[in-house]
BABAVEX-295329 format. One record per residue (C-alpha): x, y, z. Coordinates in pm, 1 decimal, always signed. Example, Ala and Ser with C-alpha at 12.3 -4.5 7.8 and 13.67 -1.06 7.14 Angstrom:
// BABAVEX-295329
<px:+1230.0 py:-450.0 pz:+780.0>
<px:+1367.0 py:-106.0 pz:+714.0>
//
This chain:
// BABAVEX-295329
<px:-1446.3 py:+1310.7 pz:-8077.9>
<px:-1642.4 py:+1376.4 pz:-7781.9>
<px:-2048.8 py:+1455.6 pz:-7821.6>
<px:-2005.7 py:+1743.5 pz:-7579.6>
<px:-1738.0 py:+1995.4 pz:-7629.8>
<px:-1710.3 py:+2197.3 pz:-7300.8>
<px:-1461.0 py:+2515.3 pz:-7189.1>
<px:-1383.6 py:+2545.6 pz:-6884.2>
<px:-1422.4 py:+2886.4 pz:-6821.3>
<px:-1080.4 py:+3105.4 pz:-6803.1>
<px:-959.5 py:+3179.4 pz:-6484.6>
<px:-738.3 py:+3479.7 pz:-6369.6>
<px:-391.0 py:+3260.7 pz:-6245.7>
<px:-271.0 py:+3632.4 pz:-6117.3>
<px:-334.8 py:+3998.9 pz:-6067.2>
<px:-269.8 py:+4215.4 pz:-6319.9>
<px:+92.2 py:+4437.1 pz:-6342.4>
<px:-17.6 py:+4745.3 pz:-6242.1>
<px:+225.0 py:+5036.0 pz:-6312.7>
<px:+216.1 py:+5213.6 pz:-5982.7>
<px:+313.8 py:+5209.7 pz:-5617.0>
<px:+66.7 py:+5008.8 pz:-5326.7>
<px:-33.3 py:+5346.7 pz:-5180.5>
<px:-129.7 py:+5492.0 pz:-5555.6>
<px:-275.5 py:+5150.8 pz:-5658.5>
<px:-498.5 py:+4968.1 pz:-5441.9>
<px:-777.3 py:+4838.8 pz:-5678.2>
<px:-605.9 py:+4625.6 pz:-5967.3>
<px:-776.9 py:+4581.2 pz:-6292.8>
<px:-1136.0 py:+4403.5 pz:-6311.7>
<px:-1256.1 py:+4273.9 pz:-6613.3>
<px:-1598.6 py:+4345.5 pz:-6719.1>
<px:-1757.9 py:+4018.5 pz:-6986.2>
<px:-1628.8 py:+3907.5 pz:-7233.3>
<px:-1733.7 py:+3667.9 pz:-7500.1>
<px:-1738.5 py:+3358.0 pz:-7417.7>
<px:-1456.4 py:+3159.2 pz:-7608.7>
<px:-1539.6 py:+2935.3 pz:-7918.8>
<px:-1372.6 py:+2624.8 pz:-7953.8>
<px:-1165.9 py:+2606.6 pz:-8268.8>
<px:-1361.1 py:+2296.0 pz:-8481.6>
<px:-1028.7 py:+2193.4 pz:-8639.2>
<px:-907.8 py:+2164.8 pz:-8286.3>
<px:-1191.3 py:+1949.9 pz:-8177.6>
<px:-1155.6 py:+1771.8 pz:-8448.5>
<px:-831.9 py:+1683.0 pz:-8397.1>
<px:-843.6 py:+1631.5 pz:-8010.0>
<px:-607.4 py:+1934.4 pz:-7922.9>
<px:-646.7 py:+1988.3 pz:-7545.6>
<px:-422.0 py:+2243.6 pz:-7309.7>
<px:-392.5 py:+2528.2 pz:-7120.3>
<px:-335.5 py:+2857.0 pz:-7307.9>
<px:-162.0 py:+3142.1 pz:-7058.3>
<px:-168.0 py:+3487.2 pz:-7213.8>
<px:-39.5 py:+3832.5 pz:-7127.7>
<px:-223.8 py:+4083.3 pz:-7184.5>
<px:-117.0 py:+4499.0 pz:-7167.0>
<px:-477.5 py:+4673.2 pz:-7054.3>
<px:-468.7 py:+4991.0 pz:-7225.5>
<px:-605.8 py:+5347.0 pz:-7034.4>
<px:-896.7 py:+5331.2 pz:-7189.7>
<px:-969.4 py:+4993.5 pz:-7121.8>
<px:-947.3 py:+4811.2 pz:-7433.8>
<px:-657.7 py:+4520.0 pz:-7508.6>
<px:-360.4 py:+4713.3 pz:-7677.2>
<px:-97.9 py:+4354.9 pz:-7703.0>
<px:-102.0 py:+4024.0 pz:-7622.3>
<px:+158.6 py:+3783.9 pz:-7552.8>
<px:+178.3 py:+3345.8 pz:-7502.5>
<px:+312.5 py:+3328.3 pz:-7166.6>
<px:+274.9 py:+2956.9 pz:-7190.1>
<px:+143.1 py:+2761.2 pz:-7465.3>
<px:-155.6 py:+2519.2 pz:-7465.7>
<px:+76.8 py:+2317.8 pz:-7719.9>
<px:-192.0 py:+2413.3 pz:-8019.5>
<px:-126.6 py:+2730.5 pz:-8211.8>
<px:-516.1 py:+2732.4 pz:-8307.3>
<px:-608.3 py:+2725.3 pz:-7933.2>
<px:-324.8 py:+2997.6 pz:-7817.8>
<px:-476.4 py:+3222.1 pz:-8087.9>
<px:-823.2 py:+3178.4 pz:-7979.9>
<px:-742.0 py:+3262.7 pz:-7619.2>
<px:-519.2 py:+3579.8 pz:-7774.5>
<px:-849.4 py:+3659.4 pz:-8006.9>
<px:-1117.1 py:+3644.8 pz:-7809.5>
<px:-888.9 py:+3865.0 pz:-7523.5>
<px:-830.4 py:+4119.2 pz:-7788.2>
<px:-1228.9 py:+4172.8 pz:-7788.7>
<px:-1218.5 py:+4221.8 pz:-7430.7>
<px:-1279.8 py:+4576.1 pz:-7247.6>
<px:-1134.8 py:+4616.0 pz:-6862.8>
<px:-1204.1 py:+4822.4 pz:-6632.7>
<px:-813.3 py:+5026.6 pz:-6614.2>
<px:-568.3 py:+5055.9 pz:-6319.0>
<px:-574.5 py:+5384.8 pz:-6130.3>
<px:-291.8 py:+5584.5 pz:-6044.6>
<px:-366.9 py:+5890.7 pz:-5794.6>
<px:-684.1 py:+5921.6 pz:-5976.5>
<px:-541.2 py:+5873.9 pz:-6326.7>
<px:-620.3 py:+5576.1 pz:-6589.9>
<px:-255.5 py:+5374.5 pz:-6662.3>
<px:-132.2 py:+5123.4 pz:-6856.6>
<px:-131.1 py:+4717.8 pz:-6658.2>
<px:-51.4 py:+4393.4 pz:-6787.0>
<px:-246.2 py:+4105.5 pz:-6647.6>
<px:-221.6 py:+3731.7 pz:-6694.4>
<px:-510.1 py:+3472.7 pz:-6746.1>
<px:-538.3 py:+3122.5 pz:-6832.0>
<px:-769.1 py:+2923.6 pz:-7000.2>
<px:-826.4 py:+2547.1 pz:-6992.3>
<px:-942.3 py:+2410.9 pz:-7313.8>
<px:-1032.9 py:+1997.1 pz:-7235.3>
<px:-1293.1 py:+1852.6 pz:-7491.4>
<px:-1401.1 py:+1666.3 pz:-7144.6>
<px:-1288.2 py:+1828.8 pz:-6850.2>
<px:-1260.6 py:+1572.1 pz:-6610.6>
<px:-1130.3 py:+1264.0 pz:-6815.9>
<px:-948.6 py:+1428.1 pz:-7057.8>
<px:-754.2 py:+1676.8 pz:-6752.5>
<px:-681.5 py:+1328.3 pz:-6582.9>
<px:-515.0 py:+1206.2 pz:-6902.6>
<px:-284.5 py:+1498.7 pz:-6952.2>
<px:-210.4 py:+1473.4 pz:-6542.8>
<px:-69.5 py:+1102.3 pz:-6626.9>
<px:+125.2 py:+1224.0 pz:-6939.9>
<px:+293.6 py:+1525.8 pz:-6788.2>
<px:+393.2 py:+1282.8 pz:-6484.9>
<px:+545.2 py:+1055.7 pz:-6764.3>
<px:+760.9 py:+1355.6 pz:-6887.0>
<px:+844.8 py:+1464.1 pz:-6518.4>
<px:+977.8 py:+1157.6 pz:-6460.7>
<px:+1147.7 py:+1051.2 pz:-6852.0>
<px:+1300.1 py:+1378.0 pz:-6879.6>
<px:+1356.5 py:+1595.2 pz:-6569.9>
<px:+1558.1 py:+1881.3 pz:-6712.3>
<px:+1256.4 py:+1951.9 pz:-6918.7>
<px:+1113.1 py:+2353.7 pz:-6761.4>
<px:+754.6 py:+2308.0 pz:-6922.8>
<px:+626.2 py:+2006.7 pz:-6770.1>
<px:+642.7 py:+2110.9 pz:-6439.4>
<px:+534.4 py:+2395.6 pz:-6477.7>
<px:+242.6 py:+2285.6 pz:-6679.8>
<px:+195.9 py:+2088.6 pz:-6409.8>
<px:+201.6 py:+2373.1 pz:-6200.7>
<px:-115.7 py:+2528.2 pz:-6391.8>
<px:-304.8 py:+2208.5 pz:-6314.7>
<px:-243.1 py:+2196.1 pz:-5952.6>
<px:-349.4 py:+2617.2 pz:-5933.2>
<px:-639.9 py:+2515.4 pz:-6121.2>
<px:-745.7 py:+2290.9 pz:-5887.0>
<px:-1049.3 py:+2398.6 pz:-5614.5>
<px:-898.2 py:+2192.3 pz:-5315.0>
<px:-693.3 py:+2172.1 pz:-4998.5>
<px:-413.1 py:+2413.4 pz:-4944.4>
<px:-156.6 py:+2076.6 pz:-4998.3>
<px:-246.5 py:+2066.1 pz:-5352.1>
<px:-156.4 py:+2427.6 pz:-5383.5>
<px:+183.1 py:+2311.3 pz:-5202.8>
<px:+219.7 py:+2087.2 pz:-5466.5>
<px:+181.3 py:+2350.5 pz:-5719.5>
<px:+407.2 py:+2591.3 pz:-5546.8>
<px:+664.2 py:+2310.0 pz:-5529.2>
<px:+631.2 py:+2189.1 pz:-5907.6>
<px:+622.8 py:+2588.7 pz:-6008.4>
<px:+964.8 py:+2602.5 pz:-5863.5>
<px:+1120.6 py:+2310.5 pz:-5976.2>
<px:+1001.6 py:+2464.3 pz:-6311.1>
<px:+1189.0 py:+2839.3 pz:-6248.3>
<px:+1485.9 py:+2623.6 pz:-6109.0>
<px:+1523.5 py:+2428.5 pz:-6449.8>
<px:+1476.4 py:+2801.9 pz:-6640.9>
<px:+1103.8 py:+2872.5 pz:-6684.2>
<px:+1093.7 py:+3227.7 pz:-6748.0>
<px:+695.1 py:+3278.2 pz:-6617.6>
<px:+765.1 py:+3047.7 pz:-6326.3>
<px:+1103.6 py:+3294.2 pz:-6243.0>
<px:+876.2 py:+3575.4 pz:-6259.4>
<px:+558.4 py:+3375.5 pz:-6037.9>
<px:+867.7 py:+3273.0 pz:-5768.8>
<px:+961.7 py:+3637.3 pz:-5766.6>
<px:+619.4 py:+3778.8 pz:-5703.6>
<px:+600.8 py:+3519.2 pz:-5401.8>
<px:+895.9 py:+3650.5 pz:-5268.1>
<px:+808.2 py:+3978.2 pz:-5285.6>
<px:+494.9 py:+3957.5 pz:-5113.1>
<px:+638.6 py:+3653.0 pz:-4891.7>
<px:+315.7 py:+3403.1 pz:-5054.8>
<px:+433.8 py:+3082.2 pz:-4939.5>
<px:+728.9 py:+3198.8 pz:-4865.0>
<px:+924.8 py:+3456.1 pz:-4599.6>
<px:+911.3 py:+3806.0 pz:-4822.7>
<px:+1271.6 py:+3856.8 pz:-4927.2>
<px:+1289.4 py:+4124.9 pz:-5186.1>
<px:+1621.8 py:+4070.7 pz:-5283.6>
<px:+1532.1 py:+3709.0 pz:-5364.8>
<px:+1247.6 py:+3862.8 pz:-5544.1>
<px:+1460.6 py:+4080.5 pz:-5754.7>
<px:+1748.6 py:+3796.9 pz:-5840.5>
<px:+1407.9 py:+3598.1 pz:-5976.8>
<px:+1288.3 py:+3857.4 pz:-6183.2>
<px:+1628.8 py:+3966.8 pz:-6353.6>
<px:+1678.2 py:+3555.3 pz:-6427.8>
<px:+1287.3 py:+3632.6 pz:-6614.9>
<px:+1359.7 py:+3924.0 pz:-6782.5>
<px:+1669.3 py:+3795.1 pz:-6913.3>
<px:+1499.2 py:+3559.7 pz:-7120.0>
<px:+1246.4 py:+3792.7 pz:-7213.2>
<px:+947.8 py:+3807.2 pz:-7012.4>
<px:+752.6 py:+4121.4 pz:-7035.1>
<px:+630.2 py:+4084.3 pz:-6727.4>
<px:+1008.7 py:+4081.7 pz:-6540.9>
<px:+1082.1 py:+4340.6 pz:-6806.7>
<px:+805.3 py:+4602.6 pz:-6678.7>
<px:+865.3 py:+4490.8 pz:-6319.8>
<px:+1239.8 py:+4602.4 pz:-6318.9>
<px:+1191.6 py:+4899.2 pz:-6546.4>
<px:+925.6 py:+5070.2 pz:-6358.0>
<px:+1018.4 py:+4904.1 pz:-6003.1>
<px:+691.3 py:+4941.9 pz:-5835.2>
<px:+490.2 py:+4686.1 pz:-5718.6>
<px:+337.3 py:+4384.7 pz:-5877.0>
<px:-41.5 py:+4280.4 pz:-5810.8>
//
């Protein structure tokens, strides 16, 4: 095991799901701190690396009222960490005409006991699976969180965009939902709301909260 266990520090992948229309809603959730995340020892120990994504509902008053795994790290210890520490988290809430309403929100964080080696390593082992078993949703769009994670060129986020679809193609339910929100607001692709809307009824048939809300309240996503 490493010396040095470092967390990279969790990044917002998306606005939050704000229950309200663009002219009620123009200033999505902001989080305020939060702890910083521990790294589970028996998960050190062991060498158990990912990406934890987590849904989150952002109560009125600010506080963390349910969290979901949108997309699992691969390590139950590390997805409950990420849900844990979240559930300790206060935010500032979404406003709607001047009232305080419920929002869900996404956020991912990247647990690598060395952030540089050990992120190339699980690069080269998701491109094995891309290219061993390409019916399998996850490892693209695992993939797909790598690439967004990335601070470079527009290409690489391209190449995200491109691997995020291939995963909603092969029946990702988060990617559906991530294609539909691009479609909706046309990001990196020409707005097309009915495409939008055939994306996020494939989601929310397999379950995703996020779809779910989307088509039950039909307002805007942020």
């Amino acid at each position: 095991m490493p010396t040095s266990l470092r967390l990279v520090t969790a990044t917002v992948l998306a606005l939050a799901v704000a229950q309200a229309s663009a002219e009620e809603t123009r200033n999505p959730p902001a989080p305020k701190p939060c702890s910083k995340p521990q790294y589970p020892a028996e998960s050190a120990r062991l060498g158990e690396e990912g990406i934890s994504e987590i849904g989150f509902l952002i109560g009125t008053d600010g506080t963390v009222k349910r969290t979901v795994v949108l997309h699992s790290s691969g390590s139950a210890a590390l997805d409950a960490a990420a849900q844990q520490i979240l559930s300790t988290c206060v935010f500032r809430p979404a406003l709607s005409n001047g009232q305080a309403i419920a929002a869900w929100a996404p956020v991912a964080y990247r647990w690598f006991l060395d952030e540089h080696t050990n992120d190339s390593r699980v690069r080269m082992r998701l491109q094995a699976v891309l290219k061993d078993n390409p019916d399998d949703a996850n490892a693209p769009y695992y993939s797909s969180l790598l690439e967004f994670g990335k601070h470079g060129a527009e290409d690489d986020h391209k190449a995200a965009r491109a691997l995020q679809r291939r995963a909603a193609e092969l029946g990702h339910p988060f990617a559906q939902f991530k294609i539909g929100q691009s479609y909706e607001k046309g990001k990196g692709v020409q707005a097309d709301h009915a495409e939008a809307l055939r994306w996020y009824e494939k989601s929310a048939a397999q379950g995703n909260v996020f779809a779910i809300e989307r088509l039950a309240t039909n307002r805007p996503v942020y």
